[in-house]
C-alpha positions in Angstrom: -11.5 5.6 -5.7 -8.3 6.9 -7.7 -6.2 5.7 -4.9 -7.4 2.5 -5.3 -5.1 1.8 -8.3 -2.2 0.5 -6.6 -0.3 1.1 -9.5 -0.2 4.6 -9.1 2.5 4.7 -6.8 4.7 2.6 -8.6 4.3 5.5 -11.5 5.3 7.9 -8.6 8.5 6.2 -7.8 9.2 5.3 -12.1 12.7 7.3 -12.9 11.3 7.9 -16.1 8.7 9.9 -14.9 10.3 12.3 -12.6 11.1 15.4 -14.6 7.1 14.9 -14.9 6.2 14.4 -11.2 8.3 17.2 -10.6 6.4 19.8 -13.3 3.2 18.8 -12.0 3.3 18.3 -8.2 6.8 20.7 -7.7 9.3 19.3 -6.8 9.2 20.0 -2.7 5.8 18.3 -3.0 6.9 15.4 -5.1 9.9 14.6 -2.5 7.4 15.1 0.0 5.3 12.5 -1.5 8.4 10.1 -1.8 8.9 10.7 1.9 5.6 9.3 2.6 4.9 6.7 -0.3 7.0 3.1 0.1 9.0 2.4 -2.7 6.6 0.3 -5.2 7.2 -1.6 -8.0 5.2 -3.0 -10.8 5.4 -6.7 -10.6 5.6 -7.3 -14.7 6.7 -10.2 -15.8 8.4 -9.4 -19.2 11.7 -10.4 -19.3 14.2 -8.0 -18.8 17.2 -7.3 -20.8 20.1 -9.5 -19.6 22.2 -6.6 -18.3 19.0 -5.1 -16.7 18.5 -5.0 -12.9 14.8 -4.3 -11.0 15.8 -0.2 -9.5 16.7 -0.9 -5.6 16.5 -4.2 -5.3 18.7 -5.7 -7.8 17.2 -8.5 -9.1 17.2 -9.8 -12.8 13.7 -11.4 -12.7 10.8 -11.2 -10.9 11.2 -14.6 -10.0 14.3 -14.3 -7.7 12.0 -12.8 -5.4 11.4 -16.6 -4.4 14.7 -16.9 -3.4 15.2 -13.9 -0.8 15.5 -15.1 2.6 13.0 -14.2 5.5 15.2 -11.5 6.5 15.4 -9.8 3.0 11.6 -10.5 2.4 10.5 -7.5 4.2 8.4 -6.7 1.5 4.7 -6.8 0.7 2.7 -8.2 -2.7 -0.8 -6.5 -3.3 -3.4 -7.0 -6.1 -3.8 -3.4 -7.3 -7.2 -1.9 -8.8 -10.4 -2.8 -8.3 -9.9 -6.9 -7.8 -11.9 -8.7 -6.0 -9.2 -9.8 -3.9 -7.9 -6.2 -3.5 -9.9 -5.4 -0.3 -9.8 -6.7 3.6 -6.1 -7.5 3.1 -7.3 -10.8 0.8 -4.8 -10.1 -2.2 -2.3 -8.9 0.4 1.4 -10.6 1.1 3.8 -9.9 3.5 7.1 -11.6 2.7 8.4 -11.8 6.2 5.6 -13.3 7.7 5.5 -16.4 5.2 6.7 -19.4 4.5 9.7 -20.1 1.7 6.5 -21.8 -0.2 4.0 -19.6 0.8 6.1 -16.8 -0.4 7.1 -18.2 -3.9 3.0 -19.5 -4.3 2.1 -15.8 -4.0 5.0 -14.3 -6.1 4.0 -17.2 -8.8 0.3 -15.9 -8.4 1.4 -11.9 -8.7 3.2 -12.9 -12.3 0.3 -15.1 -13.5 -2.5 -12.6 -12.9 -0.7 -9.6 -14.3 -3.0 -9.4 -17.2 -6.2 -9.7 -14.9 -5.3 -8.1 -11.8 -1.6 -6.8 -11.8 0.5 -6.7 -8.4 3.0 -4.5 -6.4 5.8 -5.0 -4.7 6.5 -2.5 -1.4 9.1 -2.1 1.0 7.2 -3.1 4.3 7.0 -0.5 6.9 5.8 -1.0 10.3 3.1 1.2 11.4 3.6 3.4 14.6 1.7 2.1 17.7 -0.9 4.3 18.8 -3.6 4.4 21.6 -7.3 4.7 21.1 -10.4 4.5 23.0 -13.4 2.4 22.0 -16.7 2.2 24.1 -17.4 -1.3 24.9 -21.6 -1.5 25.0 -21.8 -4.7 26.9 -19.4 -3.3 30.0 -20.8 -0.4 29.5 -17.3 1.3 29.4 -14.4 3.3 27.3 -11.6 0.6 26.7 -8.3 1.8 25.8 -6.7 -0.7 23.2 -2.8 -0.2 21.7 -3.0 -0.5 17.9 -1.9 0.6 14.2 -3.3 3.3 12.2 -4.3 3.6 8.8 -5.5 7.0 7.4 -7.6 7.7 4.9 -8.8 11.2 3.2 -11.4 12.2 1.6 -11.1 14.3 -1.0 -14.1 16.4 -3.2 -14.3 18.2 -6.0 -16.2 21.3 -6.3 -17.0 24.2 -9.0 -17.1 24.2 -13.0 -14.2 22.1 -14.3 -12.3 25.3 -15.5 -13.2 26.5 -11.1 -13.0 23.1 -9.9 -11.2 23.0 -6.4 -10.2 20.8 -4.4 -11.0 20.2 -0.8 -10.1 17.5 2.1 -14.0 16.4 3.2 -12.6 14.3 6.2 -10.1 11.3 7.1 -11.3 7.8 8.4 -9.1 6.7 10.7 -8.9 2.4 10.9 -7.2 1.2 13.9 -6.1 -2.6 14.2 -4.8 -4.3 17.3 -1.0 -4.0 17.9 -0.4 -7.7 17.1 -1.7 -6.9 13.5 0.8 -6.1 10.8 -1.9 -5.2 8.1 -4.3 -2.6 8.6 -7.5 -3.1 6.8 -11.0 -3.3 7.8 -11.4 -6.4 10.4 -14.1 -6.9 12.4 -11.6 -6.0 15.5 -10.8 -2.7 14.3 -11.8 1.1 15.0 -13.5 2.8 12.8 -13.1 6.7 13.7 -14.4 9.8 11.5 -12.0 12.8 11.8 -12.7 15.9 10.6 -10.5 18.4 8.8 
């Protein structure tokens, strides 16, 4: 459920907490992590100082994320936590695939629910295309369908806390049609258990 907290990899990619990331995770590990991890951002909407610039994207308010064109909106909003709109892709915006309007309704909505259910901000990345097998009951048949993956471990705890290990318990493995460009759990999807 940690992973959940969308927010958490915003705190990986902070520059203020690096020399942290680093001490704790190593610092192969923590690039590692970076490798795999979009770049995230908190959406906040304090003001920033005037000479201030959002890291990587150089912008001096949230709110000139309105403004990008299609091209540079290849970027996603998502309610973090435990929202009630953070599951089955409800709270979930990709930039490119939206309207000017629809786009600037969702980054209004992002800033006015940051004290109830904050947003991030992510570069958009593309899954890879994969093929998987399904068994169709009614044809009575394997059917081989192209789609996007989404992995997600498992992780347990095990032993006293001053013992306590760590161990990968499995992976679920959610596969959405190739014309889909966000994973979640849709009624079209595979569902696949795969073990460690």
């Amino acid at each position: 459920p940690i992973f959940e907290e969308k927010m958490l990899f915003a705190l990986l990619w902070n520059r203020n907490l690096r020399d942290f990331w680093r001490q704790e995770l190593g610092d192969g590990f923590y690039r590692r992590l970076q490798a795999l991890v979009p770049y995230t951002w908190l959406v906040d909407p304090a003001p920033l100082p005037p000479h201030a610039a959002i890291p990587e994207l150089n912008l001096t308010d949230w709110n000139q994320l309105k403004e990008l064109s299609q091209k540079q909106r290849e970027l996603i909003l998502k309610v973090s936590g435990f929202s009630a709109h953070a599951w089955g892709a409800r709270g979930v915006f990709l930039g490119s695939d939206l309207s000017h309007a629809d786009w600037a309704a969702a980054v209004d909505q992002a800033l006015a629910r940051f004290n109830q259910s904050p947003f991030v901000l992510q570069r958009y990345h593309k899954p890879a295309l994969v093929q998987a097998e399904w068994f169709d009951f009614q044809r009575n048949q394997p059917v081989t369908m192209p789609g996007r993956v989404r992995l997600c471990p498992y992780y347990f705890v095990s032993g006293k806390p001053a013992e306590a290990r760590v161990a990968l318990g499995g992976v679920l493995a959610t596969i959405c049609p190739a014309d889909k460009k966000i994973i979640h759990g849709m009624t079209e999807a595979i569902f696949a258990p795969c073990a460690p």
